[in-house]
TIGU-524096 format. One record per residue (C-alpha): residue in one letter; x, y, z. Coordinates in Angstrom, 2 decimals. Layout:
residues N
rest = A	X = X	Y = Y	Z = Z .
...
end
This chain:
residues 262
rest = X	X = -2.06	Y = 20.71	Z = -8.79 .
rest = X	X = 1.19	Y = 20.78	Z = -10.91 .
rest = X	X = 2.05	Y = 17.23	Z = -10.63 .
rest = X	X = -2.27	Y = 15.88	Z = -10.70 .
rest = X	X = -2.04	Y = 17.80	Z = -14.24 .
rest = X	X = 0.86	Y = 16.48	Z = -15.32 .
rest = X	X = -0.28	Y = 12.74	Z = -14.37 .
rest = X	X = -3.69	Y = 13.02	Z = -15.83 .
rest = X	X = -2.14	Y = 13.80	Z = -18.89 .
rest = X	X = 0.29	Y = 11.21	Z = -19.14 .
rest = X	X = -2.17	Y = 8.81	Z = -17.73 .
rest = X	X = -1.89	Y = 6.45	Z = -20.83 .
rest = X	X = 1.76	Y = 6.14	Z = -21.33 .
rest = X	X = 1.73	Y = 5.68	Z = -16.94 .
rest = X	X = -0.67	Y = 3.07	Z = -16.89 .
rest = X	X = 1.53	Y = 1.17	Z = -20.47 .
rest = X	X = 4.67	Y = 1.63	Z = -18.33 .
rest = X	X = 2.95	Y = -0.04	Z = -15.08 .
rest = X	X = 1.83	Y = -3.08	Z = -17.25 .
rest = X	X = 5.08	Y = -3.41	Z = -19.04 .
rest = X	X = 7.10	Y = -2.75	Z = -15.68 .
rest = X	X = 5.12	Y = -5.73	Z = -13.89 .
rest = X	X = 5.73	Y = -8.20	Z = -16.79 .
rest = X	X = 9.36	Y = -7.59	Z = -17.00 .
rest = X	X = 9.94	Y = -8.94	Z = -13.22 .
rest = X	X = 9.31	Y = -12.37	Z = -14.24 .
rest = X	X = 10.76	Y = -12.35	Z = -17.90 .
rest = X	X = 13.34	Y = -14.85	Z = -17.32 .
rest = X	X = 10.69	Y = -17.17	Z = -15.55 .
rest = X	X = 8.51	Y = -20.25	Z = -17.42 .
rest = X	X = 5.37	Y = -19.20	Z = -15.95 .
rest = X	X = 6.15	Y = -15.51	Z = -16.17 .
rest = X	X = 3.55	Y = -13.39	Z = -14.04 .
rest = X	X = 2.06	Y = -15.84	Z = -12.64 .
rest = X	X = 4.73	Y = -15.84	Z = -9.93 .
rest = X	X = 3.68	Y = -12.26	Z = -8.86 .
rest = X	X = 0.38	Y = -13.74	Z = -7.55 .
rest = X	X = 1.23	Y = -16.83	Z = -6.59 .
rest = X	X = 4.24	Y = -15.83	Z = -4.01 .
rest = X	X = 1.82	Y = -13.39	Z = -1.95 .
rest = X	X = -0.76	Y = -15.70	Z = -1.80 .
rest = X	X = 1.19	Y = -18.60	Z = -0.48 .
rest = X	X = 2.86	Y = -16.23	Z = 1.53 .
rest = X	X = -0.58	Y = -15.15	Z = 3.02 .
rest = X	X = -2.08	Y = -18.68	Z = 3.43 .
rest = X	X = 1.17	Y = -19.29	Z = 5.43 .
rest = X	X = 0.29	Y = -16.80	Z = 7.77 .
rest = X	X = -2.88	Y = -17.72	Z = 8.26 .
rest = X	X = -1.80	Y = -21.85	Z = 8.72 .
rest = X	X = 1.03	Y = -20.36	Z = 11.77 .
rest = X	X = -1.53	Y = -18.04	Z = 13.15 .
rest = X	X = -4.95	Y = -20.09	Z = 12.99 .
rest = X	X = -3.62	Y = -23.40	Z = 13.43 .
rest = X	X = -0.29	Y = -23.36	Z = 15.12 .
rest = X	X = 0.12	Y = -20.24	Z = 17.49 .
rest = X	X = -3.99	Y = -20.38	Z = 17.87 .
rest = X	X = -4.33	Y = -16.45	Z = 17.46 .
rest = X	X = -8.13	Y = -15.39	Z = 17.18 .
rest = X	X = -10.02	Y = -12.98	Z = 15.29 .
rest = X	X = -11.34	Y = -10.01	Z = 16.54 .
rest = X	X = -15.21	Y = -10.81	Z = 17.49 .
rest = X	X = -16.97	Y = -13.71	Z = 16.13 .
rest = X	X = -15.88	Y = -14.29	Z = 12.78 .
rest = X	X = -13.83	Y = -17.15	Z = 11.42 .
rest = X	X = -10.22	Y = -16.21	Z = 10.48 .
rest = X	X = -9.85	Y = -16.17	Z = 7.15 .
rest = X	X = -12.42	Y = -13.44	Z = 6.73 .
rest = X	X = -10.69	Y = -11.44	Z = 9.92 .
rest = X	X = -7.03	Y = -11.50	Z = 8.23 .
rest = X	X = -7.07	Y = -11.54	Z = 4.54 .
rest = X	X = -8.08	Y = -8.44	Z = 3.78 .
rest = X	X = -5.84	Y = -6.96	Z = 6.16 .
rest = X	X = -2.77	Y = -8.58	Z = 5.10 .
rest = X	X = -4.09	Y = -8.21	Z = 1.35 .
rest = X	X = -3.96	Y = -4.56	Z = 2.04 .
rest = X	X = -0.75	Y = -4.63	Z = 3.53 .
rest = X	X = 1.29	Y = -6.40	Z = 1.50 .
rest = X	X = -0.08	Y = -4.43	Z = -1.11 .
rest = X	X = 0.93	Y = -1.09	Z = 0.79 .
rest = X	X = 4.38	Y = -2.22	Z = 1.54 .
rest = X	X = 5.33	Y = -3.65	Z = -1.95 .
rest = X	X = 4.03	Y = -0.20	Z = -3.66 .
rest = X	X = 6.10	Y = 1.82	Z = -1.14 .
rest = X	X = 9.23	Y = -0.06	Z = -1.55 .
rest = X	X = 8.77	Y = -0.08	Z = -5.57 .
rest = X	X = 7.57	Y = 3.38	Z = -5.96 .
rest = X	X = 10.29	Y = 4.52	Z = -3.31 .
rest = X	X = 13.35	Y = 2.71	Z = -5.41 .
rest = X	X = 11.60	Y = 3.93	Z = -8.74 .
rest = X	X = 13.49	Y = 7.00	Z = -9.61 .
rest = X	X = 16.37	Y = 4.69	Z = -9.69 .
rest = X	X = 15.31	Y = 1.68	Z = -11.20 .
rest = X	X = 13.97	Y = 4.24	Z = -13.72 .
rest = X	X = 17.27	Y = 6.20	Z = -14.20 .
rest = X	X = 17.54	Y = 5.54	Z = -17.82 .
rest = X	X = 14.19	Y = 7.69	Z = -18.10 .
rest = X	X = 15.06	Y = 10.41	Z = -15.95 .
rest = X	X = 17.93	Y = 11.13	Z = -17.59 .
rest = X	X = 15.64	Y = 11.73	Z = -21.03 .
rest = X	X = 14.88	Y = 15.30	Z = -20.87 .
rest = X	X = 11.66	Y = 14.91	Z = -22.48 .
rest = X	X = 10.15	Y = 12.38	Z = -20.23 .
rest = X	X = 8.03	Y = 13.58	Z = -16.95 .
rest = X	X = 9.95	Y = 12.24	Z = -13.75 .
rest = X	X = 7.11	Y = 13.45	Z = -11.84 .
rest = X	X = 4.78	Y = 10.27	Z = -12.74 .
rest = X	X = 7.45	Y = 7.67	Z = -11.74 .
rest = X	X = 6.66	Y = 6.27	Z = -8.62 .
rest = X	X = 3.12	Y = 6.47	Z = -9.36 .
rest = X	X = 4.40	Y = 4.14	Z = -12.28 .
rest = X	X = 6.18	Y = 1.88	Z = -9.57 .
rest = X	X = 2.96	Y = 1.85	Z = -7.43 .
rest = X	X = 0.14	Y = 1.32	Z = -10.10 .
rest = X	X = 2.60	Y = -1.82	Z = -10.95 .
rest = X	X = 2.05	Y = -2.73	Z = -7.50 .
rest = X	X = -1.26	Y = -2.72	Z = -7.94 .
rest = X	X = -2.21	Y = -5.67	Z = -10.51 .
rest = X	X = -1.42	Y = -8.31	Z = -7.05 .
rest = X	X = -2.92	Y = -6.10	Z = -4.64 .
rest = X	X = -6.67	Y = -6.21	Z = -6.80 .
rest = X	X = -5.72	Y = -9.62	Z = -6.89 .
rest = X	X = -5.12	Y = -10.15	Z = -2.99 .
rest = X	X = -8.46	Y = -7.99	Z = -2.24 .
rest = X	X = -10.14	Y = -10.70	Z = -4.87 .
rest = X	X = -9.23	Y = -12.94	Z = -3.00 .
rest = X	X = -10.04	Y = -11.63	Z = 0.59 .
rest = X	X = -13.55	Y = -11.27	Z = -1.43 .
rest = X	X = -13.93	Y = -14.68	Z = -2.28 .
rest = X	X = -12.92	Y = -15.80	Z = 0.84 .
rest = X	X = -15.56	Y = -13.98	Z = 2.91 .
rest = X	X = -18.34	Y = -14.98	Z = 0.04 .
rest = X	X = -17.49	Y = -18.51	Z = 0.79 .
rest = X	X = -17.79	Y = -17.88	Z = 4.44 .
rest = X	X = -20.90	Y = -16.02	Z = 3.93 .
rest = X	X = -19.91	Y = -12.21	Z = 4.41 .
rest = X	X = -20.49	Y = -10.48	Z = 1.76 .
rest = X	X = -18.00	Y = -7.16	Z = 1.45 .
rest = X	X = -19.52	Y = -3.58	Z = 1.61 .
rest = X	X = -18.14	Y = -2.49	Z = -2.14 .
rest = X	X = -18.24	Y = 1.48	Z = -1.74 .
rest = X	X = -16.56	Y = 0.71	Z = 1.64 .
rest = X	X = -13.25	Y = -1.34	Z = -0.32 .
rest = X	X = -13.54	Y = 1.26	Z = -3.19 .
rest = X	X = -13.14	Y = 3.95	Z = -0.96 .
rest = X	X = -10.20	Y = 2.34	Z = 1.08 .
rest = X	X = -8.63	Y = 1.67	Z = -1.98 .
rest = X	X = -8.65	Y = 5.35	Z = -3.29 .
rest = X	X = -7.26	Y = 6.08	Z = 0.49 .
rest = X	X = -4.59	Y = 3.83	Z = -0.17 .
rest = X	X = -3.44	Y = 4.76	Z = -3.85 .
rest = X	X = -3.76	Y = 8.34	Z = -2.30 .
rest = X	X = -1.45	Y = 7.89	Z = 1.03 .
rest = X	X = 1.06	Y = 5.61	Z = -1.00 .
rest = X	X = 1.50	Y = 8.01	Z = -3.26 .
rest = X	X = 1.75	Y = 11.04	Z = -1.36 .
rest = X	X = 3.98	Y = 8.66	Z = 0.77 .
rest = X	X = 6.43	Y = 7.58	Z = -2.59 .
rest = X	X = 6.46	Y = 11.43	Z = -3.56 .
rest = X	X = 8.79	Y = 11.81	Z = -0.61 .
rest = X	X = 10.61	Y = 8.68	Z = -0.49 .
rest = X	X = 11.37	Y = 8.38	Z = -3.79 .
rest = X	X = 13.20	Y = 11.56	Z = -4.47 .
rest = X	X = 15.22	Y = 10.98	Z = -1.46 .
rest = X	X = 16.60	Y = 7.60	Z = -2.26 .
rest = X	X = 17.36	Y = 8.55	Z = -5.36 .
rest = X	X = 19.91	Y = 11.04	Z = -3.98 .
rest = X	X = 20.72	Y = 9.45	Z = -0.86 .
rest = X	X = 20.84	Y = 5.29	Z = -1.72 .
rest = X	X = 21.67	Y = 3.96	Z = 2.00 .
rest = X	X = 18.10	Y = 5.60	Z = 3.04 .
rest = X	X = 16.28	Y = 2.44	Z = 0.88 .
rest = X	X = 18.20	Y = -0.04	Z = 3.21 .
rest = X	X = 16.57	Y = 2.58	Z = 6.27 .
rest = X	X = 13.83	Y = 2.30	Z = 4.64 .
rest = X	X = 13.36	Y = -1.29	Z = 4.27 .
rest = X	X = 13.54	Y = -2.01	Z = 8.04 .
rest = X	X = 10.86	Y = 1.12	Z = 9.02 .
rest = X	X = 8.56	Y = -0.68	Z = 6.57 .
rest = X	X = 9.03	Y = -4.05	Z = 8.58 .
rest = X	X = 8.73	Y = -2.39	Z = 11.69 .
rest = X	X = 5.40	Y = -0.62	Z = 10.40 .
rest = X	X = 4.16	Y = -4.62	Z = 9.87 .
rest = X	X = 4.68	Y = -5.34	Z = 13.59 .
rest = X	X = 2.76	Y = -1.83	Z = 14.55 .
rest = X	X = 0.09	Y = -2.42	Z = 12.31 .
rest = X	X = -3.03	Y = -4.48	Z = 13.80 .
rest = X	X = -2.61	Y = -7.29	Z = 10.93 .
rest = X	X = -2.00	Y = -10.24	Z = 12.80 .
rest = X	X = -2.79	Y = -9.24	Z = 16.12 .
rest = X	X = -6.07	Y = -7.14	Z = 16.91 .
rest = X	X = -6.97	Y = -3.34	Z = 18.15 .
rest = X	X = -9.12	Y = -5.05	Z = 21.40 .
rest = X	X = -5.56	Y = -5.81	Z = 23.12 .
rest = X	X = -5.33	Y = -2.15	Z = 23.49 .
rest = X	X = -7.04	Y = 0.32	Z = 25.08 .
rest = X	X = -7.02	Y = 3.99	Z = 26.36 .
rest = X	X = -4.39	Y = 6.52	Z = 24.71 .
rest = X	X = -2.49	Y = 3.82	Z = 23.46 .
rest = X	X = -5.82	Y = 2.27	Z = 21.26 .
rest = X	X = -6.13	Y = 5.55	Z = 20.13 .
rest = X	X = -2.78	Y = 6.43	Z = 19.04 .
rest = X	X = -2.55	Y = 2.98	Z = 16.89 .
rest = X	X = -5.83	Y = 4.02	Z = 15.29 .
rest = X	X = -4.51	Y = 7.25	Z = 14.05 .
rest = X	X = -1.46	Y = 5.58	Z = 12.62 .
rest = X	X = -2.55	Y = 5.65	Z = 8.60 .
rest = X	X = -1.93	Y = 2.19	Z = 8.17 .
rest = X	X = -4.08	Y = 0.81	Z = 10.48 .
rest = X	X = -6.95	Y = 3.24	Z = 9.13 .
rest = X	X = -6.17	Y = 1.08	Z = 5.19 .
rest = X	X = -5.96	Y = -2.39	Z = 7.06 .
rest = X	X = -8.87	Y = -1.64	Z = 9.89 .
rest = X	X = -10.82	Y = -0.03	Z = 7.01 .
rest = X	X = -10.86	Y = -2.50	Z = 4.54 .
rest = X	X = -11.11	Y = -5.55	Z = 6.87 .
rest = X	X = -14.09	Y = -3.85	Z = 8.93 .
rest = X	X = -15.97	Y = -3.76	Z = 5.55 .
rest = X	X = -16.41	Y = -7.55	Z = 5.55 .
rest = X	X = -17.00	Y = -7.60	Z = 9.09 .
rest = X	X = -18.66	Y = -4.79	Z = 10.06 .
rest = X	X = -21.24	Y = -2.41	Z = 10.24 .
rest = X	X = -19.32	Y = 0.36	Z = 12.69 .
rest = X	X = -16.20	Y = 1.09	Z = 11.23 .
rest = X	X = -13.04	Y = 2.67	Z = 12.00 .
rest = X	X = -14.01	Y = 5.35	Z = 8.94 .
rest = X	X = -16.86	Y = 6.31	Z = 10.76 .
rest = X	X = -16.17	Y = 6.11	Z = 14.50 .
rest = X	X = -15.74	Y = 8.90	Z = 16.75 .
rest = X	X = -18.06	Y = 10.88	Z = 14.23 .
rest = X	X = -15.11	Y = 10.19	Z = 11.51 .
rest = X	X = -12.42	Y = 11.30	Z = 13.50 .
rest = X	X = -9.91	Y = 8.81	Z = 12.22 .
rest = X	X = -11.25	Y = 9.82	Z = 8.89 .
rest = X	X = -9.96	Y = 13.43	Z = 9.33 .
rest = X	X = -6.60	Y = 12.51	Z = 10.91 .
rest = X	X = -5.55	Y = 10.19	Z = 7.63 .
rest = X	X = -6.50	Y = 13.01	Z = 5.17 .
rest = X	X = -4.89	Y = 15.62	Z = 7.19 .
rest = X	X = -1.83	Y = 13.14	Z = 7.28 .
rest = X	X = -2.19	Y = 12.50	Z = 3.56 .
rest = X	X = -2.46	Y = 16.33	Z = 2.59 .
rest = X	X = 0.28	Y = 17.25	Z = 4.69 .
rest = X	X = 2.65	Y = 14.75	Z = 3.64 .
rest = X	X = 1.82	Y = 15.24	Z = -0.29 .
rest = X	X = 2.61	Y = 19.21	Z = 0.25 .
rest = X	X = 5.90	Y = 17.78	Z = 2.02 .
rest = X	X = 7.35	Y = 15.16	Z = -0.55 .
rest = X	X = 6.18	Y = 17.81	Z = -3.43 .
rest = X	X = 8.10	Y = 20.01	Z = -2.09 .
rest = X	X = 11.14	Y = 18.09	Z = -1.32 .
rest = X	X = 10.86	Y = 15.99	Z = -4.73 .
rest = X	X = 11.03	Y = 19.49	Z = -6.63 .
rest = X	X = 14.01	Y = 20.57	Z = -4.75 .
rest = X	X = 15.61	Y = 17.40	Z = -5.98 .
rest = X	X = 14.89	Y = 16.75	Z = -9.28 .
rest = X	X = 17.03	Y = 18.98	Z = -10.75 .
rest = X	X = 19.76	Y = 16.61	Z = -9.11 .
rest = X	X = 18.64	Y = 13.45	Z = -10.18 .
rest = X	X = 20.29	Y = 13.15	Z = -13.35 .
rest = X	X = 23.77	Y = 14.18	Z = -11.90 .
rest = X	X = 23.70	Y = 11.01	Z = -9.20 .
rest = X	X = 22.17	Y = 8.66	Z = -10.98 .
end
């Protein structure tokens, strides 16, 4: 509850820092921020030109491919880019945690709102997409995988970040789990290749619950939120919980070092 006060009330100066930190990547560049959107969405209309056209990979069910994969990879991309910034933000930030006055704890959550200015814009586009398909998106359904995802990703950061700030060689470990995460995550292959325990372990994995969840809401009516009478529903929040009481815990035993290493 510490840390919720402590961001609600620094919510302004957060959100100012998330706008300015986004801007600064391209500084240098002609056509500034426009880069940020326009290198994941090439990057995600390359995936879909390899997949679709090239390796001839399907959707799951009877829906053309564009609508099946760019909501999933929209979420994704937006999931690993916010973990990887938020997890390297105590250190890219070190200049402000070594100002007594400033509150560390909002940091990553700095790192990850950045993240989110392309992630709206990959889910607009995922949006539009479908539209011009003719699916039209369940809106509670994305606004409510959305607050999942700002929720896990930051209850996710709260851990990583305070441990890469201390120990750097775990971002490089880091780097390669979230890669290997891609692979295990049904984005550009689909859940009906599995089946039994296995199905059901990949379903519990938290990522699959953002990607399945906000994909299935411009596809479908059943959804993994609400299947098995929610049960996937209840493993991600009991996930989520558990790992914010972790990285809480861990980031407050650490903070007091963060100024000595950085």
């Amino acid at each position: 509850m510490e840390f919720l006060k402590e961001l609600y009330q620094n919510r302004k100066l957060a959100m100012q820092l998330a706008k300015n930190d986004f801007k600064n990547r391209f500084a240098n560049t002609s056509l500034g921020a426009v880069w940020g959107f326009a290198q994941p969405f090439v990057f995600m209309l390359t995936y879909v030109i390899v997949f679709q056209y090239i390796l001839k990979t399907g959707s799951s069910g009877d829906y053309p491919y564009f609508v099946w994969f760019l909501p999933g990879m929209g979420m994704w991309m937006f999931c690993s880019e916010a973990i990887l910034s938020g997890s390297n933000s105590i250190r890219n930030y070190s200049y402000l945690v070594k100002k007594v006055v400033f509150p560390v704890d909002i940091i990553p959550v700095i790192s990850v709102m950045s993240a989110s200015f392309i992630g709206t814009f990959l889910i607009y586009i995922a949006t539009m997409a479908a539209v011009a398909f003719g699916y039209f998106p369940n809106l509670l359904n994305i606004l409510y995988i959305v607050i999942c995802a700002f929720c896990f990703i930051t209850a996710f950061t709260r851990f990583t970040s305070s441990i890469a700030a201390v120990v750097p060689d775990f971002s490089q470990l880091l780097n390669i789990i979230v890669q290997l995460c891609m692979w295990f995550t049904p984005i550009v292959w689909n859940l009906d290749m599995l089946s039994g325990v296995i199905c059901v372990l990949f379903k519990a994995f938290p990522f699959t619950y953002l990607v399945e969840g906000l994909r299935q809401a411009f596809i479908g009516s059943s959804t993994i939120i609400t299947e098995h009478n929610g049960m996937y529903t209840i493993i991600f929040w009991i996930v989520t919980f558990l790992l914010f009481r972790w990285g809480n815990k861990i980031f407050k035993k650490n903070k007091k070092d963060f100024a000595d290493v950085l």
